[in-house]
C-alpha beads as a LAMMPS data file, in Angstrom:
LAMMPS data file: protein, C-alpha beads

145 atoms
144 bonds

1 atom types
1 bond types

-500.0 500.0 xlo xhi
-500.0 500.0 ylo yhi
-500.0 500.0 zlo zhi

Masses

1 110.0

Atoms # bond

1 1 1 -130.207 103.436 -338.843
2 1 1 -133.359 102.693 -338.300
3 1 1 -135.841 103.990 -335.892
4 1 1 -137.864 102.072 -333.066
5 1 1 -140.129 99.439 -333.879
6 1 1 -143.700 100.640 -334.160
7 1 1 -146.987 99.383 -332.290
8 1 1 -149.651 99.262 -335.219
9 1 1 -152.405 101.557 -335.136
10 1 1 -151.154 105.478 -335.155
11 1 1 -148.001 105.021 -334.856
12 1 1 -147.570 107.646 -337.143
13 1 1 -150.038 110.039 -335.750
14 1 1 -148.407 110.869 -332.212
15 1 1 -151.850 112.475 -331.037
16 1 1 -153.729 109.086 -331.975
17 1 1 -151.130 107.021 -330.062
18 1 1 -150.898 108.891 -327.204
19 1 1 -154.910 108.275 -327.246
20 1 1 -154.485 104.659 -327.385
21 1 1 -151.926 104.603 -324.414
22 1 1 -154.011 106.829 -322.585
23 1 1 -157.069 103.951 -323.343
24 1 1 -155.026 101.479 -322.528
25 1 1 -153.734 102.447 -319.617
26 1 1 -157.507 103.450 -318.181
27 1 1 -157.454 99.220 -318.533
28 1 1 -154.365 98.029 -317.580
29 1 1 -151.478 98.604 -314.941
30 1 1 -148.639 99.981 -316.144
31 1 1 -147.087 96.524 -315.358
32 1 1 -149.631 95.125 -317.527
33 1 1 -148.636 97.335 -320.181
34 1 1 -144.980 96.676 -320.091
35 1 1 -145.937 92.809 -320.203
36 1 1 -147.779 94.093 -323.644
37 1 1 -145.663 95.959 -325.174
38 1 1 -142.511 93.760 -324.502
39 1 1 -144.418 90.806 -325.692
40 1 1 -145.261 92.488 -329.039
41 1 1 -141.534 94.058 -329.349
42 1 1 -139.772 90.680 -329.353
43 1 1 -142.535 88.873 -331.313
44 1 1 -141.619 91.113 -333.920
45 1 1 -138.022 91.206 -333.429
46 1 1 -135.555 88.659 -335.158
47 1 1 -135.756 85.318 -332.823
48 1 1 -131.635 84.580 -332.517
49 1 1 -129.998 83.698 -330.222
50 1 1 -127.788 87.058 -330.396
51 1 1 -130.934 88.875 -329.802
52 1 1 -131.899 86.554 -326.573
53 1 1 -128.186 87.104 -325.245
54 1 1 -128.065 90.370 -326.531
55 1 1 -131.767 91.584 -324.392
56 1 1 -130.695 89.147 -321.090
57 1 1 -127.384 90.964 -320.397
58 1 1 -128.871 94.455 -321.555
59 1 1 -129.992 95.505 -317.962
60 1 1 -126.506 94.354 -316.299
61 1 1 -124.786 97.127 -319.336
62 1 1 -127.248 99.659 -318.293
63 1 1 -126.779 99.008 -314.616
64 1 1 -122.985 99.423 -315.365
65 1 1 -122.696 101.833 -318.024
66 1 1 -126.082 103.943 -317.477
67 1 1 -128.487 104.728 -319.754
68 1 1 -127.046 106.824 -322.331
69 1 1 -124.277 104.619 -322.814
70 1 1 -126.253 101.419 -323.215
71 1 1 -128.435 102.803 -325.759
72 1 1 -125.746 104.831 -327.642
73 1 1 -123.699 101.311 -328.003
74 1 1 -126.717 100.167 -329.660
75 1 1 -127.361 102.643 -331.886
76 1 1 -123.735 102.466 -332.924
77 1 1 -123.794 98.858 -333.697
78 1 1 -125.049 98.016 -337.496
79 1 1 -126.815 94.439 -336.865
80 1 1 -130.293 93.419 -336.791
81 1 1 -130.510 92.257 -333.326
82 1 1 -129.204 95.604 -332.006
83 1 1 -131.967 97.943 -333.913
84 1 1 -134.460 95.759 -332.629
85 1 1 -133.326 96.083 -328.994
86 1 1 -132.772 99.992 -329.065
87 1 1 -135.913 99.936 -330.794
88 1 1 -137.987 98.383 -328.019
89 1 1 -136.318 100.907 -325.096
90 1 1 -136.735 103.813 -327.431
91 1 1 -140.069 102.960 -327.977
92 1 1 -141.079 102.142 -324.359
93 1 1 -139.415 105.336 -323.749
94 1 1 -141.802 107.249 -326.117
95 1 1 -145.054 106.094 -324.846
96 1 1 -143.934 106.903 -321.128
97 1 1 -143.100 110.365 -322.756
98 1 1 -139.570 110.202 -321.967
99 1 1 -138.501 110.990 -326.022
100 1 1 -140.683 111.664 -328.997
101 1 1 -140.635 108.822 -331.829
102 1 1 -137.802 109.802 -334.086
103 1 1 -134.588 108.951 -334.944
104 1 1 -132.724 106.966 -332.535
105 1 1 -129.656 109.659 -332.639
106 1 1 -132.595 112.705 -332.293
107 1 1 -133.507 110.235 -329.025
108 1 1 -130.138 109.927 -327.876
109 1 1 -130.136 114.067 -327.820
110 1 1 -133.314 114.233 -325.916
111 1 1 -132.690 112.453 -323.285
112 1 1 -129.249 114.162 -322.552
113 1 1 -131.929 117.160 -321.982
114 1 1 -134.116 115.671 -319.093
115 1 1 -133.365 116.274 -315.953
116 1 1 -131.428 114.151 -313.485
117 1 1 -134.918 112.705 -311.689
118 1 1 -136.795 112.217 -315.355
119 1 1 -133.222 110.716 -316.376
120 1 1 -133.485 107.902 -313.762
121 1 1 -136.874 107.609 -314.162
122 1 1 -136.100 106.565 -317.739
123 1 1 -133.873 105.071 -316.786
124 1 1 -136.211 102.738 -314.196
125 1 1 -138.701 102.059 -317.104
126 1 1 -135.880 100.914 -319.572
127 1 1 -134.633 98.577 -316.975
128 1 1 -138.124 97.625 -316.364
129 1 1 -139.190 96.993 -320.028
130 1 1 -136.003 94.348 -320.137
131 1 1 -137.238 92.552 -317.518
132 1 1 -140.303 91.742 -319.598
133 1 1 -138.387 91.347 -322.703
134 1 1 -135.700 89.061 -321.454
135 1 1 -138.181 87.144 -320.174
136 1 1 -140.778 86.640 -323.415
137 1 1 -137.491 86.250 -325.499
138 1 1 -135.781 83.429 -323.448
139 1 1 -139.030 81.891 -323.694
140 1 1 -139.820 82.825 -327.364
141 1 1 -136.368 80.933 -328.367
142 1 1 -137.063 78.249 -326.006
143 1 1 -140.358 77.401 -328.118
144 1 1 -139.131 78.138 -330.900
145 1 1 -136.186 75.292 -330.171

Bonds

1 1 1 2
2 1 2 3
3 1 3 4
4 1 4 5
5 1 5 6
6 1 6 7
7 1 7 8
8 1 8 9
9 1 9 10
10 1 10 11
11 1 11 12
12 1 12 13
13 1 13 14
14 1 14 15
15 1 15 16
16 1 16 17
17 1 17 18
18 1 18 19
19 1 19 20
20 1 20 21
21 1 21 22
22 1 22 23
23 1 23 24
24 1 24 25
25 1 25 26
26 1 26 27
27 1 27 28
28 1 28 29
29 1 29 30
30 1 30 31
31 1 31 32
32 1 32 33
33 1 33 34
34 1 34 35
35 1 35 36
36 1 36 37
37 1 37 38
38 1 38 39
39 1 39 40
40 1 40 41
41 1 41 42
42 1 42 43
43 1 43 44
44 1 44 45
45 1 45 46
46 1 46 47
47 1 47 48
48 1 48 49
49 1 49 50
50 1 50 51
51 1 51 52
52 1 52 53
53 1 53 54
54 1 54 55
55 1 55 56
56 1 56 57
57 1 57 58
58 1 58 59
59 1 59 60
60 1 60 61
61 1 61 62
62 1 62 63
63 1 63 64
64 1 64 65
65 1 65 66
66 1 66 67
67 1 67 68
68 1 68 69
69 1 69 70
70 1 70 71
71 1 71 72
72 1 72 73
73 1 73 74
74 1 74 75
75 1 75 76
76 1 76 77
77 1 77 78
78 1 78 79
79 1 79 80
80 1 80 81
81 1 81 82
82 1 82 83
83 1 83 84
84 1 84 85
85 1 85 86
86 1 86 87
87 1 87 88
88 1 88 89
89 1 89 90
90 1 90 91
91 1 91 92
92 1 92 93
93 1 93 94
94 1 94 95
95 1 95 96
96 1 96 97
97 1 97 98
98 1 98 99
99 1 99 100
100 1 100 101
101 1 101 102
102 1 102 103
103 1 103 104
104 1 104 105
105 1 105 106
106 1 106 107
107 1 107 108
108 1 108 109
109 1 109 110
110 1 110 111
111 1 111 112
112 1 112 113
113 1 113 114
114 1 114 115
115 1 115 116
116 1 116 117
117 1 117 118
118 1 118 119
119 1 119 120
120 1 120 121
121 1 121 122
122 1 122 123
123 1 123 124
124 1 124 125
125 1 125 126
126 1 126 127
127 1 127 128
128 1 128 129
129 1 129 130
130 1 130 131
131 1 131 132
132 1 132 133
133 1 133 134
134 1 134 135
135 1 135 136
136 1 136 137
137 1 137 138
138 1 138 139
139 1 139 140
140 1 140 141
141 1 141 142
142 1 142 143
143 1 143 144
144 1 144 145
């Protein structure tokens, strides 16, 4: 499996990314962030239309199933469209400081370790990140059409 799909620039030196959030978010509101880093996530990720239907009903699953679920389902599955999706909550996730960037089955573990607030929290910022994403991919597709 592979892991989360990687901002450029020290994305694999954790101190020098944290640095750049921490810049970036001296600039921009966290909702200006998300807009960011969902925008870049699905501009990189395949444009089908299994990844548009795949990211619009993610945030109903994860409403339903909860976190863990959602993202375990997506680890599990073996397709293109699925890495890039777990990729872009896992790496959300990681630059709120939720999991570390690694594996997606090493993220899976850490975030059975927070506790029940930091859980929902991540929980809060996954759902929020979709919004975004659903969003720029709809209209990606739509262009793209």
């Amino acid at each position: 499996m592979a892991g989360p799909i990687r901002r450029g620039g020290g994305a694999g030196n954790p101190r020098q990314a944290a640095s750049e959030a921490g810049a970036r978010a001296a600039r921009q509101t966290l909702e200006q962030q998300r807009s960011a880093y969902a925008w870049q996530q699905v501009n990189e990720a395949p444009c089908t239309s299994d990844f548009v239907n795949l990211v619009k009903g993610l945030p109903a699953m994860m409403m339903g199933n909860g976190l863990l679920q959602t993202l375990a389902f997506l680890v599990d599955k073996d397709k293109d469209h699925h890495r890039a999706a777990a990729g872009l909550v896992f790496g959300w996730l990681a630059e709120r400081g939720f999991v570390e960037p690694s594996p997606p089955f090493e993220q899976l573990r850490k975030l059975t370790q927070l506790s029940s607030g930091r859980y929902m929290q991540a929980t809060e910022e996954a759902l929020a990140i979709l919004r975004w994403a659903r969003q720029f991919a709809a209209a990606r597709k739509s262009a793209k059409s």
